[in-house]
Structures are given as structure tokens and as C-alpha cells.
LUMKOL-187392 format. One record per residue (C-alpha): x, y, z; residue number from 1. Coordinates in steps of 0.25 Angstrom, whole numbers, always signed. Layout:
residues N
X  Y  Z  NUM;
...
***
This chain:
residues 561
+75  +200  -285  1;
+81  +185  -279  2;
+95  +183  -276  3;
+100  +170  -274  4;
+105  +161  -262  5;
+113  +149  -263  6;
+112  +141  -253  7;
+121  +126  -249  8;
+117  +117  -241  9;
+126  +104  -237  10;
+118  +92  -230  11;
+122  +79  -228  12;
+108  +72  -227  13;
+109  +62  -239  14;
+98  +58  -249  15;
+91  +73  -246  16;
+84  +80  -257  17;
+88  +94  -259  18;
+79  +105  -259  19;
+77  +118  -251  20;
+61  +120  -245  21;
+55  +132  -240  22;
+46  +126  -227  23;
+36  +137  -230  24;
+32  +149  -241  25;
+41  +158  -236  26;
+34  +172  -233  27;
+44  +183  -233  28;
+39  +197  -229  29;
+52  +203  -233  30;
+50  +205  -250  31;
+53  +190  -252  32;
+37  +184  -256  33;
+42  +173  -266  34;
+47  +158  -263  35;
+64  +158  -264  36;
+67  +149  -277  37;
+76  +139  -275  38;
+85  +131  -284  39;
+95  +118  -280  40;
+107  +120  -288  41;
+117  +110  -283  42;
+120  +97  -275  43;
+133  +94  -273  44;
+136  +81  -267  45;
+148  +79  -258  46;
+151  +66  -248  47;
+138  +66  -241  48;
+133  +79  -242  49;
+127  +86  -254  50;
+125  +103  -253  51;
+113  +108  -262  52;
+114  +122  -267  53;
+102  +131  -266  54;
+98  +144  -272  55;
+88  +151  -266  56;
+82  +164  -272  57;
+79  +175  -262  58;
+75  +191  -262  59;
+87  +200  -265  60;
+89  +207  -250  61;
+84  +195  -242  62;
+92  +189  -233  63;
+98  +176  -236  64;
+99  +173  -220  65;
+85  +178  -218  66;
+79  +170  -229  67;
+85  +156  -222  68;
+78  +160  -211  69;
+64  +158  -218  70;
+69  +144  -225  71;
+66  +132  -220  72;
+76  +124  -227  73;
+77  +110  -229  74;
+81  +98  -236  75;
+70  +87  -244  76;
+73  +72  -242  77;
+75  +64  -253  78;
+62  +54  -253  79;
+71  +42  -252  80;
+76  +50  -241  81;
+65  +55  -233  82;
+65  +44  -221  83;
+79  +50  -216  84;
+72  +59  -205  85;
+60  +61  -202  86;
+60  +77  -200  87;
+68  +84  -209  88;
+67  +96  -203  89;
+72  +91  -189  90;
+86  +87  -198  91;
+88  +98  -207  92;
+90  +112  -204  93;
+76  +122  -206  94;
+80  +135  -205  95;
+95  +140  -205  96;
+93  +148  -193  97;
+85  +137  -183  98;
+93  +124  -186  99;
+108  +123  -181  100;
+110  +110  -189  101;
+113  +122  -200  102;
+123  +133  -201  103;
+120  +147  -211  104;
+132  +152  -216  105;
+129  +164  -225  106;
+140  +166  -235  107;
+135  +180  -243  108;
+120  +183  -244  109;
+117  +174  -255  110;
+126  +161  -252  111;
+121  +153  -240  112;
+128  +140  -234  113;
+118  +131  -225  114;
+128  +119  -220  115;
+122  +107  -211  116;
+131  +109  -197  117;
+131  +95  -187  118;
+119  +95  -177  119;
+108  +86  -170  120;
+106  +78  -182  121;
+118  +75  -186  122;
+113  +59  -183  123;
+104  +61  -194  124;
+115  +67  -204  125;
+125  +53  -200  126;
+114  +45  -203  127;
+112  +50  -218  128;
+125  +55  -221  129;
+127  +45  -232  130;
+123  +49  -245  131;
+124  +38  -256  132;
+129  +39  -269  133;
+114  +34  -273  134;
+107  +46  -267  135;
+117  +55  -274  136;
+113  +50  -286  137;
+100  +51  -285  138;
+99  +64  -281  139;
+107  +65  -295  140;
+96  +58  -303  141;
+85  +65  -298  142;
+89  +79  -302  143;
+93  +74  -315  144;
+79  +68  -316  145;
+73  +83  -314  146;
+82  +85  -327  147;
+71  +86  -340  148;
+73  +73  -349  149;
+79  +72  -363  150;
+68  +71  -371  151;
+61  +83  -362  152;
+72  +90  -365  153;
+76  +89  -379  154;
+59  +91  -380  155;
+60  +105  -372  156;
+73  +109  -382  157;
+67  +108  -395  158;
+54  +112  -390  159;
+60  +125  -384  160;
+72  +127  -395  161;
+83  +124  -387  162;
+96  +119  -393  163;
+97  +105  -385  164;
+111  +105  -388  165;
+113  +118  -384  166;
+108  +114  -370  167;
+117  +104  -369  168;
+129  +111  -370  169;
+124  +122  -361  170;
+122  +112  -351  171;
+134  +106  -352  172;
+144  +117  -352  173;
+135  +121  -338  174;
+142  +107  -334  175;
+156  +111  -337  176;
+159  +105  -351  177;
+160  +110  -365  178;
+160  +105  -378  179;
+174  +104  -379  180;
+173  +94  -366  181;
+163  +84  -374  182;
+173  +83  -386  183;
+183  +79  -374  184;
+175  +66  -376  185;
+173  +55  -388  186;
+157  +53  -392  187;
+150  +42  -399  188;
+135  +48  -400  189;
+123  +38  -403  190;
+110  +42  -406  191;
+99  +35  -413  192;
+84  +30  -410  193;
+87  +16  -403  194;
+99  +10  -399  195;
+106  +21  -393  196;
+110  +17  -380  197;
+114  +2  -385  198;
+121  +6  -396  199;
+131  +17  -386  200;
+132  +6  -376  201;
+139  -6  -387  202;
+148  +6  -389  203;
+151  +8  -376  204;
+154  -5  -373  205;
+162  -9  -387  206;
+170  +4  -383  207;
+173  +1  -368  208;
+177  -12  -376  209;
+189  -6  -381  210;
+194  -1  -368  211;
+187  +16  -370  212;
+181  +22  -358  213;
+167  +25  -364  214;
+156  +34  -360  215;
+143  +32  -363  216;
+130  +40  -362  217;
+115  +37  -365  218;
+102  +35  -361  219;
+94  +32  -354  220;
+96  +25  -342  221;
+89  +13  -335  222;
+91  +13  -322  223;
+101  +24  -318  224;
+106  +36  -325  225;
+121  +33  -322  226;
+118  +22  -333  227;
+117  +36  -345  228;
+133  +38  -342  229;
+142  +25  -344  230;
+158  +26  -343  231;
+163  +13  -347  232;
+150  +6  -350  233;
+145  +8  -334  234;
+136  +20  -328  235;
+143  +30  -321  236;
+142  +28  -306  237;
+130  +37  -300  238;
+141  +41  -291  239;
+148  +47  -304  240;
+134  +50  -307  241;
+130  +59  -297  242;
+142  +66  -296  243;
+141  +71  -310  244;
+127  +74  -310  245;
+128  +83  -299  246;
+142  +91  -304  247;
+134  +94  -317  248;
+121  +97  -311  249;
+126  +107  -303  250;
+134  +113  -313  251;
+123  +115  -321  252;
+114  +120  -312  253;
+122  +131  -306  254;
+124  +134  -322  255;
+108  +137  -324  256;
+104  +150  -330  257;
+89  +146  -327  258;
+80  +135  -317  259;
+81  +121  -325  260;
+92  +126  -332  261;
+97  +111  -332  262;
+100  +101  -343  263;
+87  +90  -346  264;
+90  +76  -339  265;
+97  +68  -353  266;
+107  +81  -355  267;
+111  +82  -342  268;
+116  +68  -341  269;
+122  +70  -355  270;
+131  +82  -350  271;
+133  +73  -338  272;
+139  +62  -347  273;
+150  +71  -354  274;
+154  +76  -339  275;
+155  +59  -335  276;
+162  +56  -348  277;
+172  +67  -347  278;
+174  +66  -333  279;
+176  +49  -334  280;
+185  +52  -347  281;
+179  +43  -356  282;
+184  +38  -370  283;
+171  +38  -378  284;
+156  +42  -374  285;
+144  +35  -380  286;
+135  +46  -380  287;
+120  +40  -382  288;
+110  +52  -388  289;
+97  +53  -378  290;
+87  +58  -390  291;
+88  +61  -403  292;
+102  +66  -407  293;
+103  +81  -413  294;
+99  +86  -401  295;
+103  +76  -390  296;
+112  +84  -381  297;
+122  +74  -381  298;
+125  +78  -396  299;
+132  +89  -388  300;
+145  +81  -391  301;
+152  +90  -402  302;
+162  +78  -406  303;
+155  +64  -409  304;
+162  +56  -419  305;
+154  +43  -419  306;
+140  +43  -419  307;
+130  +32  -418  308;
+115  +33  -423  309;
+105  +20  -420  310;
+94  +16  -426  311;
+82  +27  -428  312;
+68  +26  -423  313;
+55  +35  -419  314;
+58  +42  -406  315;
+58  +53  -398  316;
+49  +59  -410  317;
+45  +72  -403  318;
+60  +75  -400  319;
+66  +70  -413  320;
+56  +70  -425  321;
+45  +61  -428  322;
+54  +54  -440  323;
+64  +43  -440  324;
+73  +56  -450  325;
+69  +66  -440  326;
+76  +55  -429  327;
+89  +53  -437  328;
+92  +67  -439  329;
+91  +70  -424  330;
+98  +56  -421  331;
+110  +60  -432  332;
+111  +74  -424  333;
+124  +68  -417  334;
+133  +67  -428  335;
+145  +76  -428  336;
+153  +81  -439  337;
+164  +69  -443  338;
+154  +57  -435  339;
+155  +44  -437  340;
+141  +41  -436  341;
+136  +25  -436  342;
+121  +20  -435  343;
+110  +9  -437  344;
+100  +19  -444  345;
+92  +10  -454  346;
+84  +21  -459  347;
+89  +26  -474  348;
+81  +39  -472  349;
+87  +40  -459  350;
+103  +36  -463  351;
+100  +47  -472  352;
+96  +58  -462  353;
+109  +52  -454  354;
+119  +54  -466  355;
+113  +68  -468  356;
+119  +73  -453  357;
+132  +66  -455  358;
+134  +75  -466  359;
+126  +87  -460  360;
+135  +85  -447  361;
+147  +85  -457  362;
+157  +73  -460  363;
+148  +64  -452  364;
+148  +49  -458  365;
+138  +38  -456  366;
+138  +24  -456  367;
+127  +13  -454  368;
+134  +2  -445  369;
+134  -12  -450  370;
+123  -22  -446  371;
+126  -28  -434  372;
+125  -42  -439  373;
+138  -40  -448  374;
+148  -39  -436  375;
+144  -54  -434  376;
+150  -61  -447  377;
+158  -71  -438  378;
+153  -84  -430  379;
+158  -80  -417  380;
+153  -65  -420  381;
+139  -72  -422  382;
+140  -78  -408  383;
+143  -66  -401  384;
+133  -58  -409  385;
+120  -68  -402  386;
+127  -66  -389  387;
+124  -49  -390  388;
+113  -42  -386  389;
+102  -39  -395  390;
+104  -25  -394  391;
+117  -26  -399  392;
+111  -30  -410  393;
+103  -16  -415  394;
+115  -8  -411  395;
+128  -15  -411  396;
+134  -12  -423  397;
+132  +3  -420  398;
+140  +2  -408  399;
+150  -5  -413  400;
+154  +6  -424  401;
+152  +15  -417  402;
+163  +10  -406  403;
+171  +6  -420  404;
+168  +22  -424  405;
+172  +29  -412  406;
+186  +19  -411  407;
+191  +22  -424  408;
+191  +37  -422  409;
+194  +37  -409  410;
+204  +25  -405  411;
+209  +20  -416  412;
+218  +12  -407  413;
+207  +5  -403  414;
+203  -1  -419  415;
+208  -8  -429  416;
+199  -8  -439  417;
+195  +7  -444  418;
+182  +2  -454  419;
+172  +11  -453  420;
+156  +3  -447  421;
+162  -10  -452  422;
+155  -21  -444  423;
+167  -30  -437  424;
+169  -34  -420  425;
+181  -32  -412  426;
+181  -39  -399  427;
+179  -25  -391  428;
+166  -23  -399  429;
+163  -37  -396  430;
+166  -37  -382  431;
+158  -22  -381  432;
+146  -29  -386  433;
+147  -39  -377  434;
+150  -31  -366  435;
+140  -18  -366  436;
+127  -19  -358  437;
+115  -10  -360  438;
+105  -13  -350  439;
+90  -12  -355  440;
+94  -16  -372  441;
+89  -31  -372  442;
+92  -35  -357  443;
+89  -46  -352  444;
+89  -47  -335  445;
+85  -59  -325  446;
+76  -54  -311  447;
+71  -66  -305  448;
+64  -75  -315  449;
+62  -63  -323  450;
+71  -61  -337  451;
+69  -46  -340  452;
+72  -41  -354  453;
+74  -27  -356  454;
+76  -17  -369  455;
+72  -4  -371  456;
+68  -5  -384  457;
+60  +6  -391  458;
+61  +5  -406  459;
+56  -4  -415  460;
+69  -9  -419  461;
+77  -11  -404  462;
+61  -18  -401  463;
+64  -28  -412  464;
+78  -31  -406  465;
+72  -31  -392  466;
+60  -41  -395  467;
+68  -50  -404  468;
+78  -50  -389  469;
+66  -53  -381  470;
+60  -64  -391  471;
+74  -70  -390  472;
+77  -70  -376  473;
+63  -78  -372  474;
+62  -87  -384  475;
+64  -99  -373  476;
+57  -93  -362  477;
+43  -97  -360  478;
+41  -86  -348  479;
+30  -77  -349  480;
+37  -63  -358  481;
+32  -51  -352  482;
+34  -37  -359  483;
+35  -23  -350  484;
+35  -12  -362  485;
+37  +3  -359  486;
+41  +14  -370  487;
+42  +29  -368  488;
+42  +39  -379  489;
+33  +40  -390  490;
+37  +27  -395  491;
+28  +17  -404  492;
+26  +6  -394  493;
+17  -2  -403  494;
+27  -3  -414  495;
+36  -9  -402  496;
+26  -18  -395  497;
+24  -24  -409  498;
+38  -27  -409  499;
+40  -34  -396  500;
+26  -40  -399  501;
+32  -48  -411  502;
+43  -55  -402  503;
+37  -58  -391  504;
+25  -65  -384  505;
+23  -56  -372  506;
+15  -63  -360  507;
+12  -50  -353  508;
+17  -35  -358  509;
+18  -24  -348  510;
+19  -8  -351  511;
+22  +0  -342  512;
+25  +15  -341  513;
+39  +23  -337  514;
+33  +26  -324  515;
+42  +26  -313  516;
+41  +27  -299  517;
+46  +24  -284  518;
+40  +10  -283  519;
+47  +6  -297  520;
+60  +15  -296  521;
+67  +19  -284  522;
+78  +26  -294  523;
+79  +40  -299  524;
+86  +37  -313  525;
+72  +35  -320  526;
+72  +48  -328  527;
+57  +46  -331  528;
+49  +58  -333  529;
+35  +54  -339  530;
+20  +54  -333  531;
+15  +42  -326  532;
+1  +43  -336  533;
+9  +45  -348  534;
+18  +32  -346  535;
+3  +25  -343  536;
-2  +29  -355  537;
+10  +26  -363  538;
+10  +12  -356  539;
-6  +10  -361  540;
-3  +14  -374  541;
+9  +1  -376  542;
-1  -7  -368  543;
-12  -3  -380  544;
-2  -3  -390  545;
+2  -19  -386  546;
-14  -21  -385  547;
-17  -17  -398  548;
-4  -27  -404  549;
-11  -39  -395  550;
-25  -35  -403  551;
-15  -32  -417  552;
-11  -47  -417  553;
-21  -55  -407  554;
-13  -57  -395  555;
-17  -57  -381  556;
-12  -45  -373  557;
-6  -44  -360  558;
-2  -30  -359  559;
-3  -24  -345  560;
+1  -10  -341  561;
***
């Protein structure tokens, strides 16, 4: 039979990773033949030091004190950190009976405390003492990137029968909040196929517009996690980050009825998000859905009241069915009873589906927002349309009803008009439009003699809108046009190639695969987990794909891998 032993430690080397080591197999005579288990179940953070707490399973009868005897016990360096001394074992304590830097101070027979007491290295520790808010977060980001991905873990749910919502809820009542602390909060939930993300940001900004404090949640990042969880149109801070990650983390380990009893990567930032948004007191959340809808964990929220579907598209087929009807009944899943639901779906078959969960969800009414085209009557109105950026142009009217929507039922002080997905602009509208920024949707950026233009299209339609972007931008330009493709997912990269094809004359096309490592990144926040062969092949089948356009229409080919 094991017992357990918890055990603290509190350092104040900076930047270390933690972990317990055994130097040697340890050969116990005294009944104990297997390896002690051991699991790391907290780091608290606090000033410059950090405390790990350990649990160690050992023999019923044994003695705790004895068993410290046998362990050699130290701490791992961080790689980046690895230069700090050049024998760690001459620094930090081996055993606790041979080293004085360390005190034992056995509280019962089953908690032990090990604390770091001054000594001869002392220089060494007042060298180091400072740890960055940098390192912090990082140690933050790389436990969460041992957290399973979304579609891994929506794949591993249904595969295995296991509620996903359901999950959630477990998870986050482990966290501290309830159900009743969500409906604290005031939810527009947008799903759909493409456009997601743009379409929650316009809305974020036309809000922040007219003076709310808005939260806003999606995915997924491009450069920093921090950018998942907005407050007022800017990333939280990674200070604020890490702070909440490890509050949450901790919680929910202590709280595991089994090992890996934790939430996958993309739920736990979603339960992450309602502790930020409770916590900073916002006025609205934009809450974006990470894939598919009816079993999203963020359709957890029990009380959405305006809801917003974008266009519809092949994706996520394994997951979410192998039909664009199959795709809008699981995108349609986060409507509630009463919503206000708005969208840019064009197909009839797939309106239908829609309309058939408003009523199923009971008292739900839909609308198809007005073209975009039509809140533009006016001369000046024409101006400012030109001066918008392409993007807007796919997902603006949605936005904008959806701002109109949450407005009327929610601060009616804030409108006049009370008409129901009538295209019209007031100057917040205007002024949120002009104001939001959604990095990596038809960008454009200057690095030396270089213009960059960057969109993360993967639809046929958003393709279209990105191409016709690109052809526009470098009508005058006689510069050679350069194309650097890469898609992930089972998406039809021919049909988009085709598109891209038709807009532009490419003097060289690149494809290259999501394979990242410490020569191209020196950042933990690239949460991508696929095989290095797997992203070739995928790159040499574009590259083939492109070939076989060439050959389809007779031009030359200057594709490169």
C-alpha cells in the first residue's frame, strides 16, 4: 500500500525548471522494490521566489526521514538557463542530511518542508535573484502547451462519449465559478465557418466606440497567447497572464480525481477568460467559438441573447460532418431560448437548418443582415467605405447588427433608433470601423524594401476577397510578387491556389510547412503540435497541386518548397 508525502520547496534561483530526479534506481532492501511516483502539483509564484509542491508516493511504514536519506534531490535548469553555473550540484543541496545550505523540518509523518537557509553560495543567489515577468510567463505557456489541443480534444470526446459540455462545466466549477457566476456577465456568441474572428473584433471596436468596457475572446493567436483575451480592444498583460493561469491551474490540479485529469489546451483558456472578465468587470464579452458550436465549450454560457453565424464552408469535416447541413446544425448549437440570432449564411438549405434551431431552441428569431453595400447610400458614406479595409467588407454588416442588437436590449440609453437589422451608421459605428485592428486579415507591413501582405484566408470566399486585396494593392508596382502559401486541415488547397491564381501573376511561390523550431522561433506561444514529415508532405502536395494549375492553363512554374 503508498501513502503519500507532500513536499515544498522554496528557491530563489530564477528561470529554473522544476522537477524532482532520483540520481540512481533506487534499491531498497526494506520491502520498497518499486520507483517512488511523483507528481508536480503547484508553483506559486511570489516576489522572486516560486515554491513547487511535490507529492511523492512511498511504502506505508517507511520512514519519511529515512526515505530523504536515499534521494538525491535537485532542481533542472531551464535550457535558456543552463549557463547560470556550471555545477549544479555544487549550488544546490543533494541530499538533506549532507548539505547545510538546507534545513528539514518534519511537520507529521507525511508533510515535509525543505527551505533554502543562507550559506557559501549565497554570491550565486544575488546574482540571479531577479526573475522577469518574461520567465514567469513562460513557464506559464509551456505547461499550458502540454495541455491536449481543441480539435484533439473535441476528437478524443466524441470518439470516447464524453459530454464536451459536460467537461466544461466540471472544469470549471474545479476553478471556483458556477453557472450562475457566467450569467453575472452579458454574451454576444459568434460562430460560423470564416469570419469569425473579424467579425467579433468590428464589434469590439464599434462597442468600445460607445463608451462599454468590452471583453473579447477568440482564437487563435499569432504571436502571443495574451492576444486570445482582450479587455478594451488590447491583450491582457502577460503579467495579468500568468498570474491567472497559475491561480487556476493550481486549483485545478489539486482538484484531480485522476493523473491528466486536466482541461485540453482551448478549454482551459476559455474558463481562463470568464475568471479575466469577471475579475476586470466588463460590460459585454464577445465570445468567438473555437470549432463548430453545439459542442464548443464555450456554449457553456447559459444566457446569450444575441448571436451571430458567418458564412459556412467545408471544415473541420471529421469533427463536424462531411456536409455544409451537417456544419450549420453544429454552428446554429449556440442559440438560446429568446436570441436574437443575425448572419451572412447565403445558403437556402442551410437558412433553413438555421431557422429550424431557432425554433427547436424555443422563441429564437433570425435575421439575415443587409448587404454591406446598402449602409453606403450617401457621397461622403461612399468616401469612407473606399478608405475601410477589405475585410470589412465580408463581415461588416454583421458586426454592426450585431453591436445595433446587443444595444437595444441591453442600454437602450445608448440608441435611438429601435429598427430591428436595418442598414443605417451612426458615428460610433463609423469611428469603430475605422478604429479596430485585426492583425493578419488583409495586412499590409513595410520591413526594409520589403511590403508584406498578410491574410489568413482559407475559404473560397475570404480567398476571393484576399486576392482581389493583393491585385489591388500592386496594380502599380512593377516589383517581382512573391507567394508564401501554407494551410493546415484537411482543406482543398487546389480550389484556393486556383483562386489566387486568377488575380495574380506570381514571379516565385513558396510553400512551406507549420514546422517550427529554435532557429525560426525563440517564443513558446506557437501552440503547434503536428509531425515535421506530415507538414512536408502536405507542403508537396500544394506544391503538386500549383504544378498541375501551371500545366491546366500553360504557365511556367516557379514553385519551390
Amino acid at each position: 500500500m503508498l501513502a503519500s508525502l507532500e513536499v515544498r520547496f522554496t528557491l530563489s534561483f530564477p528561470g529554473l525548471e522544476i522537477g524532482l530526479m532520483l540520481k540512481r534506481h533506487l534499491k531498497i532492501k526494506e520491502n520498497l522494490a518499486n520507483m517512488f511516483s511523483l507528481y508536480v502539483r503547484r508553483v506559486v509564484y511570489g516576489g522572486h521566489e516560486f515554491s513547487p509542491l511535490l507529492t511523492l508516493q512511498y511504502q506505508r511504514g517507511y520512514s519519511p526521514r529515512k526515505l530523504f536519506k536515499m534521494l538525491n534531490i535537485y532542481f533542472l535548469y531551464h535550457p535558456r538557463q543552463l549557463k547560470m553555473f556550471q555545477t549544479f550540484e555544487e549550488c544546490v543541496f543533494q541530499s538533506t542530511q549532507k548539505r547545510p545550505c538546507s534545513t528539514l523540518i518534519e511537520k507529521s509523518n507525511k508533510q515535509i518542508i525543505l527551505q533554502r537557509t543562507p550559506n557559501k553560495y549565497k554570491s550565486n543567489e544575488q546574482k540571479y535573484v531577479q526573475y522577469t515577468e518574461d520567465q514567469k510567463y513562460g513557464e506559464a505557456i509551456e505547461t499550458l502547451n502540454a495541455l491536449q489541443t481543441n480539435a484533439e480534444a473535441l476528437r478524443l470526446s466524441m470518439k470516447h462519449n464524453i459530454n464536451h459540455l459536460e467537461d466544461t462545466h466540471k472544469y470549471l466549477l474545479r476553478s471556483g465559478l458556477t453557472l450562475f457566476d457566467l450569467k453575472e456577465l452579458s454574451y454576444i456568441h459568434v460562430s460560423g465557418t470564416k469570419g469569425k474572428g473579424s467579425t467579433c473584433a468590428l464589434t469590439e471596436s464599434i462597442l468600445y466606440a460607445y463608451g462599454l468596457k468590452t471583453g473579447f475572446y477568440s482564437s487563435p493567436h499569432l504571436v502571443s497567447v495574451t492576444e486570445r483575451i482582450r479587455v478594451n480592444g488590447e491583450p491582457i498583460s502577460k503579467e495579468k497572464f500568468t498570474r491567472y493561469f497559475w491561480k487556476i491551474y493550481d486549483k485545478l490540479q489539486d482538484a484531480q480525481d485522476y493523473e491528466h485529469d486536466m482541461p485540453g489546451y482551448f478549454k482551459f483558456l476559455t474558463i481562463l477568460a470568464f475568471h479575466v472578465f469577471l475579475e476586470e468587470r466588463v460590460d459585454v464579452v464577445i465570445l468567438e467559438v473555437g470549432i463548430g458550436g453545439e459542442l464548443d465549450c464555450t456554449n457553456i454560457v447559459p444566457n446569450t441573447k444575441t448571436v451571430g453565424i458567418t458564412s459556412l464552408g467545408l471544415e473541420h469535416t471529421n469533427l463536424l460532418g462531411e456536409t455544409l447541413n451537417e456544419i450549420a446544425w453544429q454552428k446554429a448549437g449556440i442559440i438560446k431560448p429568446g436570441s436574437m440570432v443575425y448572419t451572412t449564411v447565403a445558403q437556402e438549405d442551410c437558412i433553413r437548418i438555421i431557422r429550424d434551431r431557432c425554433k427547436e431552441k424555443g422563441g429564437a428569431d433570425l435575421h439575415k443582415v443587409p448587404d454591406f453595400e446598402l449602409y453606403f447610400q450617401d457621397e461622403k458614406d461612399r468616401e469612407l467605405k473606399k478608405s475601410l479595409n477589405h475585410v470589412i467588407l465580408l463581415n461588416g454588416s454583421l458586426a454592426i447588427q450585431l453591436a445595433y442588437d446587443w444595444l437595444r436590449q441591453n442600454r437602450k440609453d445608448m440608441t435611438e433608433r429601435k429598427e430591428i437589422n436595418k442598414a443605417y451608421l451612426t458615428k460610433q459605428v463609423v469611428e469603430g470601423l475605422i478604429n479596430c485592428h485585426w492583425p493578419g486579415r488583409c495586412q499590409m507591413i513595410k520591413y526594409l524594401n520589403l511590403n508584406m501582405y498578410l491574410d489568413g484566408a482559407h475559404t473560397s470566399e475570404s480567398m476571393k476577397i484576399c486576392g482581389s486585396w493583393f491585385s489591388q494593392s500592386v496594380s502599380y508596382s512593377e516589383n517581382p510578387k512573391i507567394l508564401i502559401f501554407n494551410i493546415t486541415g484537411d482543406r482543398d488547397s487546389t480550389t484556393l491556389l486556383k483562386i489566387l491564381k486568377s488575380f495574380s501573376v506570381f514571379d516565385l511561390v513558396c510553400f512551406l510547412p507549420n514546422v517550427i523550431t529554435s532557429a525560426t522561433t525563440n517564443t513558446p506561444d506557437t501552440q503547434l503540435i503536428h509531425a515535421h514529415r506530415e507538414q512536408l508532405e502536405r507542403a508537396k502536395m500544394h506544391a503538386c497541386n500549383w504544378e498541375l494549375l501551371c500545366l491546366e492553363d500553360q504557365t511556367p512554374n516557379f514553385a519551390k518548397i
